[in-house]
DODODO-383909 format. One record per residue (C-alpha): residue number from 0; x, y, z; residue in three letters. Coordinates in steps of 0.05 Angstrom, whole numbers, plus 5000, padded with zeros to 4 digits. Layout:
// residues N
<NUM; <X; Y; Z>; 'ALA'> ...
// end
This chain:
// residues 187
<0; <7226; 5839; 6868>; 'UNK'> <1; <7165; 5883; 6860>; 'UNK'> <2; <7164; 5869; 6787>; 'UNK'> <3; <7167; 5799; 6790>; 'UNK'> <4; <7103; 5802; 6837>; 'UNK'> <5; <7069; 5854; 6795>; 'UNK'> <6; <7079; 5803; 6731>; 'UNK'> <7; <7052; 5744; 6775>; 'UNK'> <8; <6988; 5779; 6785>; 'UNK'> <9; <6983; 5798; 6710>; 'UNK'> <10; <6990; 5730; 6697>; 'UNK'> <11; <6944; 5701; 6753>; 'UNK'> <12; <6890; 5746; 6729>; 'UNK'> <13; <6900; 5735; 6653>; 'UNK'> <14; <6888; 5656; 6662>; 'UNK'> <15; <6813; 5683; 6693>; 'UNK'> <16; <6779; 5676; 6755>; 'UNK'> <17; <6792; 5620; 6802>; 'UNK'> <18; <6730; 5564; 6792>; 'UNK'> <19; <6689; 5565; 6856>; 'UNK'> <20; <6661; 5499; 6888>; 'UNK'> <21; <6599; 5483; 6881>; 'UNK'> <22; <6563; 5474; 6956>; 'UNK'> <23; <6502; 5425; 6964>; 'UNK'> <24; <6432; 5465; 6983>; 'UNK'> <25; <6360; 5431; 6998>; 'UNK'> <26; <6308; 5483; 6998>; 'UNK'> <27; <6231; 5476; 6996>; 'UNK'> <28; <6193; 5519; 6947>; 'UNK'> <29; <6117; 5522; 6945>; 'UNK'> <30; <6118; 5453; 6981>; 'UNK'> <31; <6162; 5414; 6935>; 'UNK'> <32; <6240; 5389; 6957>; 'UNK'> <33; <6285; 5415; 6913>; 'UNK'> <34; <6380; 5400; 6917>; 'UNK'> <35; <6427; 5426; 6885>; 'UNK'> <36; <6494; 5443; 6878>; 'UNK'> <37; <6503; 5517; 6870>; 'UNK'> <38; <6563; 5566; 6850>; 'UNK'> <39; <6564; 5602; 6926>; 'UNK'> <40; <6551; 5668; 6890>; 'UNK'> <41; <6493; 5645; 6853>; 'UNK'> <42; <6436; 5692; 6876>; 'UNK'> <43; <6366; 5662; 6894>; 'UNK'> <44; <6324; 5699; 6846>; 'UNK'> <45; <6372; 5662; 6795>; 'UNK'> <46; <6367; 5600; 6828>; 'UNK'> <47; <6288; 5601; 6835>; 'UNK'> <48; <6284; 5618; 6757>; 'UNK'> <49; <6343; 5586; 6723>; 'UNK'> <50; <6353; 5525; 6773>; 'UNK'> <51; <6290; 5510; 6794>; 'UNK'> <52; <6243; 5538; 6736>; 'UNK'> <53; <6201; 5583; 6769>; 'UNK'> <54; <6201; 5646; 6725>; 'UNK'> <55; <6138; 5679; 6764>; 'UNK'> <56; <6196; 5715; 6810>; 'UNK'> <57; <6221; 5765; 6760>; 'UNK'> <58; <6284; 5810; 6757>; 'UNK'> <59; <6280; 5881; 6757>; 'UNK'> <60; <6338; 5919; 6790>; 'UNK'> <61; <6387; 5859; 6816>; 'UNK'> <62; <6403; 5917; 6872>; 'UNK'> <63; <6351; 5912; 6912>; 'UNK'> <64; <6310; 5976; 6897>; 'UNK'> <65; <6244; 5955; 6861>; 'UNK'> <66; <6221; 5891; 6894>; 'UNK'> <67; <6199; 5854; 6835>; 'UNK'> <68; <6237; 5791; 6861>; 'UNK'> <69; <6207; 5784; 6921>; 'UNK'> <70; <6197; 5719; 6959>; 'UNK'> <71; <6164; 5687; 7020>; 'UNK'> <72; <6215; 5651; 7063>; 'UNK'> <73; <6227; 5624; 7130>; 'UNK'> <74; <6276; 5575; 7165>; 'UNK'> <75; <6344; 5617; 7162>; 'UNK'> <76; <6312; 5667; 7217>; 'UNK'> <77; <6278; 5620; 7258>; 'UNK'> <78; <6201; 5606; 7242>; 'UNK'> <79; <6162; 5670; 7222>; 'UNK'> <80; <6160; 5675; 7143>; 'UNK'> <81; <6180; 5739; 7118>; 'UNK'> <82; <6181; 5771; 7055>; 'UNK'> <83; <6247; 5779; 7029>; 'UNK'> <84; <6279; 5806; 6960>; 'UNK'> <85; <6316; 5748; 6935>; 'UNK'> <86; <6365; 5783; 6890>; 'UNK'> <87; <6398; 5806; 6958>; 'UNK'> <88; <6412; 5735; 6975>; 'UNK'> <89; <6457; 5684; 6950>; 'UNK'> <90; <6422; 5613; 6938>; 'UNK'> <91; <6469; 5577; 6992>; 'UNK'> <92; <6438; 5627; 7043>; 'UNK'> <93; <6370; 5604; 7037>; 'UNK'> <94; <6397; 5525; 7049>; 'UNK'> <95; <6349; 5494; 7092>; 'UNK'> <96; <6301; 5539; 7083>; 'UNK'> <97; <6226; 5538; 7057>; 'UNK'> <98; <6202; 5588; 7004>; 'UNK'> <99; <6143; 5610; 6971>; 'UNK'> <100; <6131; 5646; 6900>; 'UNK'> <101; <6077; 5672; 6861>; 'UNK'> <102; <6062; 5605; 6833>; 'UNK'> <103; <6057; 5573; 6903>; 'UNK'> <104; <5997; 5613; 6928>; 'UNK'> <105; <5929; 5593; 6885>; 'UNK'> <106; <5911; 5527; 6916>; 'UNK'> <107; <5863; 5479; 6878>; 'UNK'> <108; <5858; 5525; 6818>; 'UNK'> <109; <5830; 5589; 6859>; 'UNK'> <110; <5875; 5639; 6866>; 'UNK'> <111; <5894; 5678; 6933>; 'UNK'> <112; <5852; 5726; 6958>; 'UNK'> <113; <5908; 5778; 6948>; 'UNK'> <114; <5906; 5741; 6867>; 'UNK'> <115; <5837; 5750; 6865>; 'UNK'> <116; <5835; 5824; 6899>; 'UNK'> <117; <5889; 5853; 6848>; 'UNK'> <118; <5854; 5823; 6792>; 'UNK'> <119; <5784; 5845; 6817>; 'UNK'> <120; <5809; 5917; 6834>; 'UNK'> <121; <5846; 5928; 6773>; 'UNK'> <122; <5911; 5937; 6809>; 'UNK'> <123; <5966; 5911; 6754>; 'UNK'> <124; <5975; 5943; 6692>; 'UNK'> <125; <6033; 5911; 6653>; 'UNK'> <126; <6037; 5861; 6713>; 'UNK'> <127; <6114; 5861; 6714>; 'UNK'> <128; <6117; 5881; 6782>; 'UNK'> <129; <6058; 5849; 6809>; 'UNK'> <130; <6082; 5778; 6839>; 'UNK'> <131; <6131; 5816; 6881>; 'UNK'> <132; <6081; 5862; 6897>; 'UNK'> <133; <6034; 5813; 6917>; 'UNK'> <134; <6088; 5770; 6965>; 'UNK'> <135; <6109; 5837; 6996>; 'UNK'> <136; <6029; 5848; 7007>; 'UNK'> <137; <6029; 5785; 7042>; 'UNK'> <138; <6088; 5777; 7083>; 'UNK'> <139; <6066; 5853; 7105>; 'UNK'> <140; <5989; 5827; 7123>; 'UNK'> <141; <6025; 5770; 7165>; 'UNK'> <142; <6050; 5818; 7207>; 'UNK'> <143; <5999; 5868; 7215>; 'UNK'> <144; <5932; 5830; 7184>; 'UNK'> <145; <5882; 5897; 7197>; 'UNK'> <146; <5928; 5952; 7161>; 'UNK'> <147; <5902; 6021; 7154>; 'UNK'> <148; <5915; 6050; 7081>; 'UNK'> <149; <5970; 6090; 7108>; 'UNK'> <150; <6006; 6030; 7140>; 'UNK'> <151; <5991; 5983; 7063>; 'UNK'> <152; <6035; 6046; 7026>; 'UNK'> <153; <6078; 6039; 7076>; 'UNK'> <154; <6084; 5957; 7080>; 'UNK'> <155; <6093; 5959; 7005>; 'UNK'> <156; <6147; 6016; 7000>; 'UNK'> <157; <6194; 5974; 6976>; 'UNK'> <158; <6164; 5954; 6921>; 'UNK'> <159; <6161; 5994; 6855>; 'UNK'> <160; <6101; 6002; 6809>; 'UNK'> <161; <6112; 6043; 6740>; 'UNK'> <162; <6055; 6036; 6715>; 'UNK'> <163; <5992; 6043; 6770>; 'UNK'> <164; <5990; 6103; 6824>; 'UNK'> <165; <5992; 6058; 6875>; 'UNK'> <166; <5908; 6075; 6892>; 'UNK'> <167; <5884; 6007; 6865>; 'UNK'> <168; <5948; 5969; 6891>; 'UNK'> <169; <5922; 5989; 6964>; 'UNK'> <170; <5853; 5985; 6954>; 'UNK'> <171; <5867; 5910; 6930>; 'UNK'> <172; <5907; 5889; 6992>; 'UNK'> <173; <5850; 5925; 7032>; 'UNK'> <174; <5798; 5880; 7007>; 'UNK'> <175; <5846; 5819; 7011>; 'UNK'> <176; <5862; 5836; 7089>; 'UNK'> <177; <5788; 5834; 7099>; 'UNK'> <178; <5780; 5765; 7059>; 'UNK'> <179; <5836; 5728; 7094>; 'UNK'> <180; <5813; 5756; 7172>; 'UNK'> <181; <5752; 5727; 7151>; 'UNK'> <182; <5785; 5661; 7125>; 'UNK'> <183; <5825; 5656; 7188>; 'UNK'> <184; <5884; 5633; 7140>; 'UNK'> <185; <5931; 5677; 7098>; 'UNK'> <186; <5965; 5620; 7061>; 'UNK'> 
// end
């Protein structure tokens, strides 16, 4: 009896994996409606690059630890947008949702103060991690928009940087925080 359940389960797992279902998501990223139907374990960062085309949001770890696939979303939480690494959550999660990515934030060709701060402070080097870096810098200043330079490490601590030691990074979202307070607007 054992055996002939032991062979079933050979056999069930030699024919392969069982096809998911797709499942219908609407999401809105950097202002434009996008649907779809996703495999439910499609990840986000693979839906905003492969699906939708956006390749600004790159992949570094796909665990979670450097940040380089970081977002702006709101609408799953309630209304507050929040920066979020999107290789921790599956596409279907963010249904309903509204996100932004690096190519969502210069506005009329002039980029973002936080852009426009990295690029004037020298903070990117290779530039790999930099559009995460610069979401994470944003979501953070929506919280807190007058950080000290303590509280900017901190805000960006989940984000990794190989290249930079982190002194232009912070001095860049400094002179951003003080750009957008004056604006009155961070988006």
């Amino acid at each position: 009896m054992a055996r002939r359940a032991a062979v079933r389960t050979v056999q069930r797992r030699a024919r392969g994996p069982v096809p998911q279902a797709k499942v219908p998501i609407r999401v809105k990223i950097n202002g434009v409606e996008y649907s779809h139907e996703v495999e439910p374990r499609l990840l986000l960062v693979h839906y905003i690059r492969d699906v939708v085309g956006l390749t600004g949001t790159h992949i570094g770890c796909d665990t979670s630890n450097c940040g380089a696939c970081t977002v702006l979303m709101k609408g799953t939480w309630g209304n507050e947008w929040r920066a979020v690494k999107s290789c921790t959550l599956y596409a279907v999660q963010a249904d309903g949702a509204e996100i932004i990515t690096i190519e969502g934030l210069a506005k009329n060709g002039e980029l973002h103060p936080l852009q426009k701060a990295f690029w004037e402070h020298h903070a990117l080097q290779c530039g790999y991690c930099t559009p995460g870096m610069i979401l994470a810098a944003l979501g953070f200043l929506k919280l807190n928009p007058n950080p000290t330079r303590e509280e900017i490490r901190k805000g960006i601590s989940g984000n990794l940087c190989r290249c930079t030691g982190y002194v232009n990074i912070v001095k860049a979202i400094e002179a951003a925080a003080k750009e957008i307070r004056e604006k009155g607007s961070w988006i």
